[in-house]
C-alpha atoms as a printed R data frame, in Angstrom:
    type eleno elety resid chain resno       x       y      z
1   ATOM     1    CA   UNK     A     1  51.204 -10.884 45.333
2   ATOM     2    CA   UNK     A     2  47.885 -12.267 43.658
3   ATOM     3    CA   UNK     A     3  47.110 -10.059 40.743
4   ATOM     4    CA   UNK     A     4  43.309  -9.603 39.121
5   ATOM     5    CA   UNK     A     5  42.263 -11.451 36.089
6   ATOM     6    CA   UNK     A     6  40.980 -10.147 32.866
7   ATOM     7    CA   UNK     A     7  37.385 -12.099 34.047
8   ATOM     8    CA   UNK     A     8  37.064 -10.469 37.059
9   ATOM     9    CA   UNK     A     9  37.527  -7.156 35.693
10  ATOM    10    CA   UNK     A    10  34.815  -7.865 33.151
11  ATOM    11    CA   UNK     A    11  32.812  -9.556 36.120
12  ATOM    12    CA   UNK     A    12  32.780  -6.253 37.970
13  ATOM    13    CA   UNK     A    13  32.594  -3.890 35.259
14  ATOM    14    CA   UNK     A    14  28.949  -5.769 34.347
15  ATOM    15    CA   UNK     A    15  28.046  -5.416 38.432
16  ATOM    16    CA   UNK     A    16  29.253  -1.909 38.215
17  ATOM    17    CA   UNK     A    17  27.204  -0.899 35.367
18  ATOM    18    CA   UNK     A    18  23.892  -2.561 36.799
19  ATOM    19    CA   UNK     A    19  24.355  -1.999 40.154
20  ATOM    20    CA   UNK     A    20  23.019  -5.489 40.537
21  ATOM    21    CA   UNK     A    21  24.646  -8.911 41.395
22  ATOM    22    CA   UNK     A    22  21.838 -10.758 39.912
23  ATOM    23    CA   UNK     A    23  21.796  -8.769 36.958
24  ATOM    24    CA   UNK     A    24  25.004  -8.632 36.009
25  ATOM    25    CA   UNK     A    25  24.736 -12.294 36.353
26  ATOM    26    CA   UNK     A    26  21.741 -12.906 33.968
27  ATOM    27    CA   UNK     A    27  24.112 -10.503 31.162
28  ATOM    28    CA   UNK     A    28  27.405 -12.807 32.003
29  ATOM    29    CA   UNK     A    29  25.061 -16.286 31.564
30  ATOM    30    CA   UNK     A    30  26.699 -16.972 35.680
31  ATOM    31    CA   UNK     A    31  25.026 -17.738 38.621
32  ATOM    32    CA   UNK     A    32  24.857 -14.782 41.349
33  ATOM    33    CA   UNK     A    33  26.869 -16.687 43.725
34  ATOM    34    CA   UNK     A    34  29.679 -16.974 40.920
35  ATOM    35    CA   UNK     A    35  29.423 -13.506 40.574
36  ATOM    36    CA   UNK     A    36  29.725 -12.293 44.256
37  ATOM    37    CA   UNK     A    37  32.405 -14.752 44.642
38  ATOM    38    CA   UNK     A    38  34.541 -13.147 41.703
39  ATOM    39    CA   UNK     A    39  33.936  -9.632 43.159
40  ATOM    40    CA   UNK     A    40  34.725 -10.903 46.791
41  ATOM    41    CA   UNK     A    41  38.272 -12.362 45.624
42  ATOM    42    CA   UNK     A    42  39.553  -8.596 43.868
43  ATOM    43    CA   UNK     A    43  38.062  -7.175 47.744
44  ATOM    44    CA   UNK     A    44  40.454  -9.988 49.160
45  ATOM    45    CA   UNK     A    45  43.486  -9.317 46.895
46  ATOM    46    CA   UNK     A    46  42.943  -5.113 47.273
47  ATOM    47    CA   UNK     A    47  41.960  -5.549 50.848
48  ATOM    48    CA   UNK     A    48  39.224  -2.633 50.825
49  ATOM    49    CA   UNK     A    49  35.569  -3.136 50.140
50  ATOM    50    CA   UNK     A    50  34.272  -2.641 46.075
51  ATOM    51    CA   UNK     A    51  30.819  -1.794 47.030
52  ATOM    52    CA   UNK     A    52  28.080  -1.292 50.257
53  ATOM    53    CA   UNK     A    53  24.546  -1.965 50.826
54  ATOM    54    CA   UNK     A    54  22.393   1.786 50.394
55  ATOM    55    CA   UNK     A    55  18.757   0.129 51.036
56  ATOM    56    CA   UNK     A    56  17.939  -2.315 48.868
57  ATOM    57    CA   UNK     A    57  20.119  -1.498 46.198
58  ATOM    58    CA   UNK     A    58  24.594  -1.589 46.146
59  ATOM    59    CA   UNK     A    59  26.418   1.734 45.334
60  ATOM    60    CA   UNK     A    60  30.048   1.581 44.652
61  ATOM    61    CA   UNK     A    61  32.826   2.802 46.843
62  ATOM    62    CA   UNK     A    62  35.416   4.869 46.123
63  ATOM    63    CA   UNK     A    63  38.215   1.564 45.860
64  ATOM    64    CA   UNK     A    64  34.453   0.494 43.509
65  ATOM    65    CA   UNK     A    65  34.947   3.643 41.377
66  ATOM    66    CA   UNK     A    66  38.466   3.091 41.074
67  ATOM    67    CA   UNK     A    67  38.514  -0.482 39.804
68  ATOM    68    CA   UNK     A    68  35.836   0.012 37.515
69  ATOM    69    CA   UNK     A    69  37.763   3.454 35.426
70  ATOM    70    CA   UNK     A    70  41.304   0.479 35.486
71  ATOM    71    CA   UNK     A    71  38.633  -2.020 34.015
72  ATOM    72    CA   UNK     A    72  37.210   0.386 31.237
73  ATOM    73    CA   UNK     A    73  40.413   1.310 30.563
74  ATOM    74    CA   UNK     A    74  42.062  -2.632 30.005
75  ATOM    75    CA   UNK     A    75  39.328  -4.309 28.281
76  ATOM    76    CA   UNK     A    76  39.187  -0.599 26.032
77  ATOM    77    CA   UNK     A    77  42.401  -0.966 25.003
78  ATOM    78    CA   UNK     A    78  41.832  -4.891 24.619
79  ATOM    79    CA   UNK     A    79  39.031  -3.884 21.934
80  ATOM    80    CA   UNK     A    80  41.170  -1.644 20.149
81  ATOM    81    CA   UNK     A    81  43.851  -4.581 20.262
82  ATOM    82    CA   UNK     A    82  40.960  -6.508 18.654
83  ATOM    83    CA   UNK     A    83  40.483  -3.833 16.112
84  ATOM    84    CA   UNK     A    84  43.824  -3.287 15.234
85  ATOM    85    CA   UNK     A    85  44.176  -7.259 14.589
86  ATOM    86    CA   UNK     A    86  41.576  -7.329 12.317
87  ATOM    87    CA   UNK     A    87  42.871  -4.734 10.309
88  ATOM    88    CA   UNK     A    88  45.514  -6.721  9.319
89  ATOM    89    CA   UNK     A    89  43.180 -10.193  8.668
90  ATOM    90    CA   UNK     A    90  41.033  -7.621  6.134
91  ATOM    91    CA   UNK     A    91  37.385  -7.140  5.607
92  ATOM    92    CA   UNK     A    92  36.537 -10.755  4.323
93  ATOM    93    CA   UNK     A    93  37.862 -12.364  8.156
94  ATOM    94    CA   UNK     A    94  36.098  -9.154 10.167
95  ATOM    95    CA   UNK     A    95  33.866  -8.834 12.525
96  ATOM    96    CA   UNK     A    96  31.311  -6.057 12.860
97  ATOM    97    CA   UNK     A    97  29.804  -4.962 16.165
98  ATOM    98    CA   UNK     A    98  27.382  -2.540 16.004
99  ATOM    99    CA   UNK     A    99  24.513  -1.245 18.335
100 ATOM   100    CA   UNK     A   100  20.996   0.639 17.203
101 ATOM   101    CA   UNK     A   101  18.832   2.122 18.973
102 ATOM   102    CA   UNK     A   102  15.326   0.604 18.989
103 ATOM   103    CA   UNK     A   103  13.669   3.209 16.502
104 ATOM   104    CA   UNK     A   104  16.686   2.714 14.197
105 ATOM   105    CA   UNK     A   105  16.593  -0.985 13.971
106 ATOM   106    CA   UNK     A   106  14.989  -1.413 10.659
107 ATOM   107    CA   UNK     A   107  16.732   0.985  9.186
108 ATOM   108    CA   UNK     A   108  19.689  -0.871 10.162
109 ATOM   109    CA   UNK     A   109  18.766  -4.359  9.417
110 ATOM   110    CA   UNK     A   110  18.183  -3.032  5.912
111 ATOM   111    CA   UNK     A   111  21.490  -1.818  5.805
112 ATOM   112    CA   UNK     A   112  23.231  -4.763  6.856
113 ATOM   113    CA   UNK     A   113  21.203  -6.805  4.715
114 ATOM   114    CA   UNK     A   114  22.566  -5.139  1.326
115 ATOM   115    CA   UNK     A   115  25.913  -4.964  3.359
116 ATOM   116    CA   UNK     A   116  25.920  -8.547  3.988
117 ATOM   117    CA   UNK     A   117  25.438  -9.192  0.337
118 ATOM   118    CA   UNK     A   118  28.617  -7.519 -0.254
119 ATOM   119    CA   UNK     A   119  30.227  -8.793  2.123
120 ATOM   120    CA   UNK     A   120  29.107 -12.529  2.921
121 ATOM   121    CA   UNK     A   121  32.313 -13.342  5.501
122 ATOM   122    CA   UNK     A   122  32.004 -11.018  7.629
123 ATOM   123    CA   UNK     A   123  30.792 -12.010 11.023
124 ATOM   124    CA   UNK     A   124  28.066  -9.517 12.888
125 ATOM   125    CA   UNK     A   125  27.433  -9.211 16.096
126 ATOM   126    CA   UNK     A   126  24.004  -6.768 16.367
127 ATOM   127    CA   UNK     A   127  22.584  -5.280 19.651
128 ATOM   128    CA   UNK     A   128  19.396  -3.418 19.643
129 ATOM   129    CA   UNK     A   129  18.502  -1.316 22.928
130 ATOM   130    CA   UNK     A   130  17.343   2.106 23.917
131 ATOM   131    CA   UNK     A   131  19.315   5.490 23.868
132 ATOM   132    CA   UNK     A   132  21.022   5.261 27.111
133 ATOM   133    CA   UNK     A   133  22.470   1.341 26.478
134 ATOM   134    CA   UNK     A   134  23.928   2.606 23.398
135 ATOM   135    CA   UNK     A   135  25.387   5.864 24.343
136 ATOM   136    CA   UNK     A   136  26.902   3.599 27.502
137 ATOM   137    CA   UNK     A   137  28.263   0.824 25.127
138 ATOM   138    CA   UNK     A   138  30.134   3.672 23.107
139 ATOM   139    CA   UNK     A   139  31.520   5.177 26.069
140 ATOM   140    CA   UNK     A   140  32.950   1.773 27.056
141 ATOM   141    CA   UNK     A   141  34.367   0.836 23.507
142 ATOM   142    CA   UNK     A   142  32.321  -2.133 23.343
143 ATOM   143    CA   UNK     A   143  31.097  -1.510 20.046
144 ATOM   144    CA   UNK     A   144  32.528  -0.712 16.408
145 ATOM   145    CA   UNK     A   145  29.732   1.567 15.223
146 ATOM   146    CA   UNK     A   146  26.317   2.658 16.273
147 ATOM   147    CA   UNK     A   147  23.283   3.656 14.078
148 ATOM   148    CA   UNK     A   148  21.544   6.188 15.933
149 ATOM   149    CA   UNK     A   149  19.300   9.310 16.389
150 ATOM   150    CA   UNK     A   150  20.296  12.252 17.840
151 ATOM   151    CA   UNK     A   151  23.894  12.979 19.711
152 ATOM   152    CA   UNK     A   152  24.617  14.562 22.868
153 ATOM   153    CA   UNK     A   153  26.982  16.867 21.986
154 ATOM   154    CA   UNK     A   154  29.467  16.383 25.725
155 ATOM   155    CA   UNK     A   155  30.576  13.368 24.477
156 ATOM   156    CA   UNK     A   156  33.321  12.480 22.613
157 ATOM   157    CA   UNK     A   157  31.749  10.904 19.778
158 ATOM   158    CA   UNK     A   158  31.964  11.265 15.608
159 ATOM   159    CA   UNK     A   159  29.104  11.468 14.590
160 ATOM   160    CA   UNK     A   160  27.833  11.475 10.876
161 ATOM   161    CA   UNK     A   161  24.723  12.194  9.033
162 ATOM   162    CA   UNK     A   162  23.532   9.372  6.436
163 ATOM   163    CA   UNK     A   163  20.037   9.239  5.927
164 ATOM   164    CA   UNK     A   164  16.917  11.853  7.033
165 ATOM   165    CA   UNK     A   165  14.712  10.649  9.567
166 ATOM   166    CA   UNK     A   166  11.019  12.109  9.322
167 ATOM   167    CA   UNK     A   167   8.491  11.973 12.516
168 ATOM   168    CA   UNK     A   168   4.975  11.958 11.622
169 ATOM   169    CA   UNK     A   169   1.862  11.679 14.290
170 ATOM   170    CA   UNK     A   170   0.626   8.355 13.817
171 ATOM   171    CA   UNK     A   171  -3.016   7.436 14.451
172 ATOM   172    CA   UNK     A   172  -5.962   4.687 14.422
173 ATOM   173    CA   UNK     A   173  -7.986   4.732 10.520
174 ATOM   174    CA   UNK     A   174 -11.029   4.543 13.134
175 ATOM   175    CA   UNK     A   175  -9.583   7.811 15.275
176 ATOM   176    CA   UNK     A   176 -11.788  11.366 14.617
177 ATOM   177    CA   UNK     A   177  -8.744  13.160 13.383
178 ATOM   178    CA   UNK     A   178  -7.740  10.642 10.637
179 ATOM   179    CA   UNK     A   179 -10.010  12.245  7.925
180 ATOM   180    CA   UNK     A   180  -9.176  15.782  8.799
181 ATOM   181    CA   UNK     A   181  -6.851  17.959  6.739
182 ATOM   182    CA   UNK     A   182  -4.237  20.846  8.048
183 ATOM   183    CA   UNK     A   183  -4.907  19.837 11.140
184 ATOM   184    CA   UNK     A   184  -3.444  22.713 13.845
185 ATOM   185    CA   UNK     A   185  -0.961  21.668 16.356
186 ATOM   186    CA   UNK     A   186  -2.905  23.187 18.941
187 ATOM   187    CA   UNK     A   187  -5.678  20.744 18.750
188 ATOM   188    CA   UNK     A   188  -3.109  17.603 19.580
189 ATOM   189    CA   UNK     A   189  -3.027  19.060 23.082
190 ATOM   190    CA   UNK     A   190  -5.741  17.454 23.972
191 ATOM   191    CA   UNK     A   191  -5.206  13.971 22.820
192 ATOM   192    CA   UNK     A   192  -3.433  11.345 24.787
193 ATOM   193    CA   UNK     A   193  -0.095  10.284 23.213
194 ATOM   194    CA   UNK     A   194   1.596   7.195 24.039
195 ATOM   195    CA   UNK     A   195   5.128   7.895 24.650
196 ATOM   196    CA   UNK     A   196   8.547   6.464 25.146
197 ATOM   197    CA   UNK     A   197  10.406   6.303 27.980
198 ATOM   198    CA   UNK     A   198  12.026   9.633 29.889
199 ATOM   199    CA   UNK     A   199  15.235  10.396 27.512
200 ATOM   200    CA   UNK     A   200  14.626   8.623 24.388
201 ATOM   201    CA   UNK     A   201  15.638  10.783 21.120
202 ATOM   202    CA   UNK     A   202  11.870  10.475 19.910
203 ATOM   203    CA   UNK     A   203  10.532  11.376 23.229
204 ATOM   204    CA   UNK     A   204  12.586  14.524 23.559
205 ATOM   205    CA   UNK     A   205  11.934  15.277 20.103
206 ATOM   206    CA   UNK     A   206   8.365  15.612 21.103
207 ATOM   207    CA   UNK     A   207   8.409  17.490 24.093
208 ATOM   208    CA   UNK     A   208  10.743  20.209 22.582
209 ATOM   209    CA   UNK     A   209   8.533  20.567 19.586
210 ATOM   210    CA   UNK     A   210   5.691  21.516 21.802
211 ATOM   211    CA   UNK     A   211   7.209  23.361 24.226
212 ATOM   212    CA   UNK     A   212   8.544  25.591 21.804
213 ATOM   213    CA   UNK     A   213   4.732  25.931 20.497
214 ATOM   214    CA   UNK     A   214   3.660  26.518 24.403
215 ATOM   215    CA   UNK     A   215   1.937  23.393 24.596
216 ATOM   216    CA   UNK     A   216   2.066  20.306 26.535
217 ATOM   217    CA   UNK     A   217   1.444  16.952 25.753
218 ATOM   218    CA   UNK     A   218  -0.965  14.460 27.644
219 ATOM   219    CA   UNK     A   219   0.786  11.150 28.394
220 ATOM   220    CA   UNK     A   220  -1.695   8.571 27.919
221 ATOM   221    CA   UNK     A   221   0.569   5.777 28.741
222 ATOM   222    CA   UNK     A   222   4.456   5.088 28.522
223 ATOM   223    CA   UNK     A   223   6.114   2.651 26.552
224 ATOM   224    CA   UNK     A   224   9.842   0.872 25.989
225 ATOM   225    CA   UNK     A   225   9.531   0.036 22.536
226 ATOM   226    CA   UNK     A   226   7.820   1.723 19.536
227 ATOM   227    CA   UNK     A   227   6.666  -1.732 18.273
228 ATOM   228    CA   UNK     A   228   4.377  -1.513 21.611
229 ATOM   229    CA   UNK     A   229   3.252   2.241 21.116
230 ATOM   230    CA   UNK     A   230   2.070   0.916 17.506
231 ATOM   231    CA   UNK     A   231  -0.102  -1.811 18.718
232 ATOM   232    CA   UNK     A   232  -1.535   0.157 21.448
233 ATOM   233    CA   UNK     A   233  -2.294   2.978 18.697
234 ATOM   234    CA   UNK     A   234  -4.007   0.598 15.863
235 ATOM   235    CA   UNK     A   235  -6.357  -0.205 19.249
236 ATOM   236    CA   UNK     A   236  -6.919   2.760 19.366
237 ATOM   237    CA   UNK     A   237  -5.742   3.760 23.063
238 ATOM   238    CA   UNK     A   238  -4.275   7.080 21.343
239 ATOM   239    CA   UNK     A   239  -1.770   9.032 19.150
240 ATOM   240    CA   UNK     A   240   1.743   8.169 18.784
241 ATOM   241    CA   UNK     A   241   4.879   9.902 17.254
242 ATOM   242    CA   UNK     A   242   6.762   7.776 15.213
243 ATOM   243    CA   UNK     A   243   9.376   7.600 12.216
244 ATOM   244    CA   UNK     A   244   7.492   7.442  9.339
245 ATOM   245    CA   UNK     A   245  10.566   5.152  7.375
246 ATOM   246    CA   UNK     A   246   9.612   2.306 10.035
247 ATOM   247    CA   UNK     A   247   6.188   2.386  9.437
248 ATOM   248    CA   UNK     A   248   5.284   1.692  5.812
249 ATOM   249    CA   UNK     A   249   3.719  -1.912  6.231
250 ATOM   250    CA   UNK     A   250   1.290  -0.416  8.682
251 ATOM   251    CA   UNK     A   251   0.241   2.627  6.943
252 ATOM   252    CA   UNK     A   252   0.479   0.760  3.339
253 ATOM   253    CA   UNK     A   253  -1.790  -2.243  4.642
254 ATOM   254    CA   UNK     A   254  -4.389   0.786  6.256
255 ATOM   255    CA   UNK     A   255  -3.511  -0.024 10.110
256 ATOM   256    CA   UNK     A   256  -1.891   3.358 10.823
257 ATOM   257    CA   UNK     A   257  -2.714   6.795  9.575
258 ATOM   258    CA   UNK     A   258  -0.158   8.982  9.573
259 ATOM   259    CA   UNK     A   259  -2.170  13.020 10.073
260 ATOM   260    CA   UNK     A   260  -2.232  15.455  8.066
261 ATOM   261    CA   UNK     A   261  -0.997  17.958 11.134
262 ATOM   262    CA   UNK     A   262   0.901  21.275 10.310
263 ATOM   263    CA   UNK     A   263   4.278  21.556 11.112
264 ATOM   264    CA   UNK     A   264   5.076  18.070 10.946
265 ATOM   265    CA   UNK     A   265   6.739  15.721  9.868
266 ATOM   266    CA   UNK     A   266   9.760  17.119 12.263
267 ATOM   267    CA   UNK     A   267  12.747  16.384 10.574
268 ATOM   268    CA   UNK     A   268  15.171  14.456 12.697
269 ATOM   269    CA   UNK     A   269  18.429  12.523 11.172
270 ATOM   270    CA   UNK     A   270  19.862   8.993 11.206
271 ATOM   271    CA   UNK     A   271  23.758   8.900 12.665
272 ATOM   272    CA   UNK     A   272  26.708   6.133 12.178
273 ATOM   273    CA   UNK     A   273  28.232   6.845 15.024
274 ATOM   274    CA   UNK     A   274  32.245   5.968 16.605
275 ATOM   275    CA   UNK     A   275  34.317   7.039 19.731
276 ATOM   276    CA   UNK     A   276  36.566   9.847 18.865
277 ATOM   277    CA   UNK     A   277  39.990   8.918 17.471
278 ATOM   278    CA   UNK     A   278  38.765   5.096 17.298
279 ATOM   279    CA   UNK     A   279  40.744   3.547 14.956
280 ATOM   280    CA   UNK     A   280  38.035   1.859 12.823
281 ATOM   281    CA   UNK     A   281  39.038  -1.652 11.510
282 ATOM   282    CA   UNK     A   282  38.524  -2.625  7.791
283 ATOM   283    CA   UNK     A   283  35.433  -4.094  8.582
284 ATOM   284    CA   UNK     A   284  34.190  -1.441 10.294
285 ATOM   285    CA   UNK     A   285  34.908   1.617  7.753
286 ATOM   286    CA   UNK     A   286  33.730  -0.679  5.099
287 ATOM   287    CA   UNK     A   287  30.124  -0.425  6.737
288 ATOM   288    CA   UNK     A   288  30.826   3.288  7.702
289 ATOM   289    CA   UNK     A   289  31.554   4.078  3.982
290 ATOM   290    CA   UNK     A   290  28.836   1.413  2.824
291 ATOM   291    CA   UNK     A   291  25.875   3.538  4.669
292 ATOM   292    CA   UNK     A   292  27.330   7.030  3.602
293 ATOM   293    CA   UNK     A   293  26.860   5.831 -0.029
């Protein structure tokens, strides 16, 4: 009997997770017809179908489902194989993988920077997405560490507190509101904010903090990075909320103005963050320990 291969488990896993041929294909660096080819020859060796056409889009089927919780599962303990193997080469031969969220990635290129210095060997591999891609690479053990904001507590994830994380409203010098002082929450409501997308940390920072004032925000317009929502606030197309630690070239140099709103800044926290019961290498704790301090 033909038995699956380590690639095509990683193959599907990628087509599993983006529900996409062609972009699992653009993540792998494969052409789509390589890719449908790989997932066609685990349908041929398991006889039963991996996935069906819904519309325009695939959805997995229950042999799908199946394959993808064995494929988590090898190349899971694979990583921790990794792990393990570097604990015994030591920090100086490591390697460091570690994911950030978008809003944290300063923060953690300033980290790694003055950890680097330390430690000039070690070899790191940094990925820099939004909340969801790094709460899925943790799930999957694809990562060492992750520097993030805030944790959902349902999954299994250690996560600990190293560094405060203050959100300030963020505004054009040339705005009406910049020269103002104690400025009430109440009169934000009617000001367009520019906003991240549905489910990031900052995002559902700012809804809750109005809600629980009985106010709602206007959305001006929607944005996947906050390096876009401060462009589109220095030109003045409205108010953002931002960390103020990732700001201070802009409000330093007179392109921002952070306002002088009560209430705020909202005091949010900076996480290194691990799988539960992940057995950290050297490299690894070394940066864990390195941040703490």
């Amino acid at each position: 009997m033909r038995r699956l291969t380590l690639r095509q488990f990683r193959i599907f896993e990628a087509v599993a997770r983006h529900l996409s041929f062609s972009r699992a294909a653009e993540e792998l660096h494969l052409s789509q017809p390589a890719v449908s080819m790989q997932v066609k020859g685990i349908e041929i060796i398991l006889g039963l179908p991996l996935t069906e056409q819904v519309g325009r889009k695939i959805q997995l089927t229950d042999a799908g489902r199946e394959v993808l919780h064995a494929s988590q599962s090898i190349t899971a303990r694979l990583d921790d194989l990794q792990s393990n193997l570097a604990q015994l080469r030591g920090v100086e031969g490591g390697r460091l993988s570690l994911a950030v969220t978008t809003t944290a990635n300063s923060i953690a290129a300033a980290q790694l920077a003055r950890f680097r210095d330390k430690y000039p060997q070690v070899a790191i591999h940094l990925d820099v997405g939004n909340r969801a891609d790094v709460l899925h690479q943790l799930a999957a053990n694809r990562i060492d560490l992750a520097i993030m904001g805030r944790i959902p507590p349902d999954l299994e994830l250690e996560a600990t507190r190293f560094m405060d994380n203050p959100l300030g409203v963020v505004a054009s010098p040339r705005h009406p509101l910049a020269r103002r002082k104690k400025i009430p929450v109440a009169a934000l409501a009617t000001e367009p904010f520019l906003v991240r997308e549905a489910g990031s940390g900052s995002r559902n920072a700012m809804e809750r903090f109005f809600a629980e004032r009985g106010l709602e925000i206007r959305t001006g317009l929607e944005m996947n990075s906050n390096e876009a929502i401060k462009h589109a606030v220095q030109a003045g197309l409205g108010l953002g909320l931002l960390s103020l630690q990732t700001l201070e070239p802009e409000l330093t140099l007179k392109r921002l103005v952070a306002l002088d709103v009560e209430d705020f800044p909202i005091m949010r926290h900076w996480f290194v963050v691990h799988r539960t019961g992940k057995r950290l290498s050297p490299v690894a704790q070394a940066f864990k320990e390195f941040a703490l301090a």
